[in-house]
MARVEXLO-931954 format. One record per residue (C-alpha): residue number from 1; residue in three letters; x, y, z. Coordinates in Angstrom, 3 decimals. Example, Ala and Ser with C-alpha at 12.3 -4.5 7.8 and 13.67 -1.06 7.14 Angstrom:
BEGIN
+-----+------+----------+----------+----------+
| pos | code |     east |    north |       up |
+-----+------+----------+----------+----------+
|   1 |  ALA |   12.300 |   -4.500 |    7.800 |
|   2 |  SER |   13.670 |   -1.060 |    7.140 |
+-----+------+----------+----------+----------+
//
This chain:
BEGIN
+-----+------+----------+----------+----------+
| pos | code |     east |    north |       up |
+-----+------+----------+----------+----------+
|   1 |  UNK |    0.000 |    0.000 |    0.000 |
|   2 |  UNK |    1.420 |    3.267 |   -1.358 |
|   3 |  UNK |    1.617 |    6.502 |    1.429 |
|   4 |  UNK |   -0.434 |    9.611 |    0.296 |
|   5 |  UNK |   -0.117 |   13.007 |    1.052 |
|   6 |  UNK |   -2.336 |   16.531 |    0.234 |
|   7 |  UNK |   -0.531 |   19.983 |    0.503 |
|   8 |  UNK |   -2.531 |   22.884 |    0.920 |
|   9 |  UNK |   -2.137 |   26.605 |    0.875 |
|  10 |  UNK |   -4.942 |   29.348 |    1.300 |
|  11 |  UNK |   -4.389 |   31.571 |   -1.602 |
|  12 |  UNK |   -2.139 |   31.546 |   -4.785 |
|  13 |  UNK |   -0.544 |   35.257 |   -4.381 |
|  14 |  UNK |    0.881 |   36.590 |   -0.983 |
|  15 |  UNK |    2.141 |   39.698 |   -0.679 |
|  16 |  UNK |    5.152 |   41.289 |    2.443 |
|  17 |  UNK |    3.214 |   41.295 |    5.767 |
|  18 |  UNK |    0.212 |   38.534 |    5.101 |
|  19 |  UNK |    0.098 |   34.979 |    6.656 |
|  20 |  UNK |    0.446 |   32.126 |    5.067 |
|  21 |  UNK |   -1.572 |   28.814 |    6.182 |
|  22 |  UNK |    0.139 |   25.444 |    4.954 |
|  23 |  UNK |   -1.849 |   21.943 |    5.893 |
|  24 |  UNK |   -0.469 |   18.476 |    5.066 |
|  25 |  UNK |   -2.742 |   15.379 |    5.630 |
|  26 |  UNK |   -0.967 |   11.925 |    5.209 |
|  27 |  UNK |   -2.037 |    8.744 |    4.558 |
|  28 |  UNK |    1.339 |    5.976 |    5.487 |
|  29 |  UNK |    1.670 |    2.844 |    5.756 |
|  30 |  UNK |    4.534 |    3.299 |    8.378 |
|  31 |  UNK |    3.441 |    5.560 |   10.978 |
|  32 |  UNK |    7.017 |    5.810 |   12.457 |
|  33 |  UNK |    8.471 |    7.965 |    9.677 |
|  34 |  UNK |    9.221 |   11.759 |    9.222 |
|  35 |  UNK |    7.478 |   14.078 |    7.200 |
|  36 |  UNK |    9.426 |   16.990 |    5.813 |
|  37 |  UNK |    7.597 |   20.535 |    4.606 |
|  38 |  UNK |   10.350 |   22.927 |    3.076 |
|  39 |  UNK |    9.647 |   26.269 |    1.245 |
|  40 |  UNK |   11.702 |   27.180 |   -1.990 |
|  41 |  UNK |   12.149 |   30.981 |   -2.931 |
|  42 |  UNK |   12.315 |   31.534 |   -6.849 |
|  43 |  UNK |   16.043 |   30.413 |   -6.422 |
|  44 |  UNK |   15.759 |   27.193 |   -5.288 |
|  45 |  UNK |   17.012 |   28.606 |   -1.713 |
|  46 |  UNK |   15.400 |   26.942 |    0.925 |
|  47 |  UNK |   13.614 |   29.606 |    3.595 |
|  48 |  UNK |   11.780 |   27.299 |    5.374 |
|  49 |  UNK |   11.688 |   23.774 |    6.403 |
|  50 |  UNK |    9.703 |   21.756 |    9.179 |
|  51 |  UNK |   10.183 |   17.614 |    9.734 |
|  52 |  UNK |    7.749 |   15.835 |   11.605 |
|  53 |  UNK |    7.378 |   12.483 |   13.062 |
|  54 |  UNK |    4.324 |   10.357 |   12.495 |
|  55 |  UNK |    3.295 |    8.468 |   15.057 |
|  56 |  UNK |    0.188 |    7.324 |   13.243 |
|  57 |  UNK |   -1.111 |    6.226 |    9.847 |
|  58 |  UNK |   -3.302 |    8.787 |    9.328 |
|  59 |  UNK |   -3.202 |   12.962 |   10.225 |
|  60 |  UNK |   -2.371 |   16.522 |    9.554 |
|  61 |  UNK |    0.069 |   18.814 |   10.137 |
|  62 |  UNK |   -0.585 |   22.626 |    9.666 |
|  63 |  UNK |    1.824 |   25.483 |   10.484 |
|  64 |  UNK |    0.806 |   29.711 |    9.951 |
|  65 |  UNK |    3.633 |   31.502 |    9.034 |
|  66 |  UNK |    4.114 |   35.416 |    8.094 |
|  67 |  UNK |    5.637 |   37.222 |    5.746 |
|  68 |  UNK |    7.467 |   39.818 |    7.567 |
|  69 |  UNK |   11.499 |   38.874 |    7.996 |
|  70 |  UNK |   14.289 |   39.464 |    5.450 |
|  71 |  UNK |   13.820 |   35.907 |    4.076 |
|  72 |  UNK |   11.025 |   36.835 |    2.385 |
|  73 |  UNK |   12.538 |   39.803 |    0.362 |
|  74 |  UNK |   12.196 |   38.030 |   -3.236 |
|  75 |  UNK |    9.597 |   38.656 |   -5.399 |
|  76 |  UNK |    8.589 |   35.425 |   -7.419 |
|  77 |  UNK |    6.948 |   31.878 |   -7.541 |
|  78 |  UNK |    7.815 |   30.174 |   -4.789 |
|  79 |  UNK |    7.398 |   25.806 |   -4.044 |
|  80 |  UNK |    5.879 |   24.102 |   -0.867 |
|  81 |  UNK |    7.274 |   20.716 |   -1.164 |
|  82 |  UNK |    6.134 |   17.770 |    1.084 |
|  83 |  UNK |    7.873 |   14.258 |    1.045 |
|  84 |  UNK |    8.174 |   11.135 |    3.371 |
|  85 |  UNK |   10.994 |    8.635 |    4.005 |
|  86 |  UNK |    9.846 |    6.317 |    1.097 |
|  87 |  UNK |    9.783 |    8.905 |   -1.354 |
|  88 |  UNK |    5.953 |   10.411 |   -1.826 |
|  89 |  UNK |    5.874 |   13.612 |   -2.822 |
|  90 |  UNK |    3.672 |   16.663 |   -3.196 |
|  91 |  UNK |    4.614 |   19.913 |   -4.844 |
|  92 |  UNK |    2.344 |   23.419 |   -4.991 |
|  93 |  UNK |    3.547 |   26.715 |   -5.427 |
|  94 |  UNK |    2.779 |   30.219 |   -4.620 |
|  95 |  UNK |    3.498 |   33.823 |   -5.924 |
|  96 |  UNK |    5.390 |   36.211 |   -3.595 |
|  97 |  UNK |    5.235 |   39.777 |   -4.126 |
|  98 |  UNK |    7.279 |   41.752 |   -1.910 |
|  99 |  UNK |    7.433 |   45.425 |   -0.422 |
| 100 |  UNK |    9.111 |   48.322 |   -3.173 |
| 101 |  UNK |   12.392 |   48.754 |   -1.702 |
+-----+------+----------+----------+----------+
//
């Protein structure tokens, strides 16, 4: 039986200052595992990352997080990516658009 997971955002376009909302729900069939959740900028640069051990088969992770430090200073599409030890993986992306500087 193959794992599953569903990454969620609330919105497609952010802009400096707002929150952003990301849920994960998992379906494994190894609940002692880690679940990763990292955050790309349009470089590729990682500006956020979050593992999390399952202790079940089945749940949800969700974290808020704002957009309000000088890691999010780039303008552009960033990815939410979402992966497991054996290799499931869910992409989505979002468009950033920062403060005139």
């Amino acid at each position: 039986m193959a794992g599953k997971i569903v990454l969620n955002i609330d919105k497609a376009i952010y802009s400096e200052g707002e929150y952003v909302k990301i849920r994960t729900d998992y379906e494994t069939p190894n609940p002692k595992q880690t679940l990763h959740v990292s955050i790309l900028d349009p470089s590729e640069k990682e500006v956020f990352i979050s593992d999390l051990y399952l202790n079940s088969q089945k749940g949800n992770y969700s974290t808020v997080l704002k957009f309000d430090t000088k890691q999010w200073r780039t303008s552009g599409r960033y990815k939410v990516a979402s992966w497991d030890q054996d290799g499931k993986r869910k992409e989505i992306f979002f468009q950033f658009k920062a403060k005139s500087q």
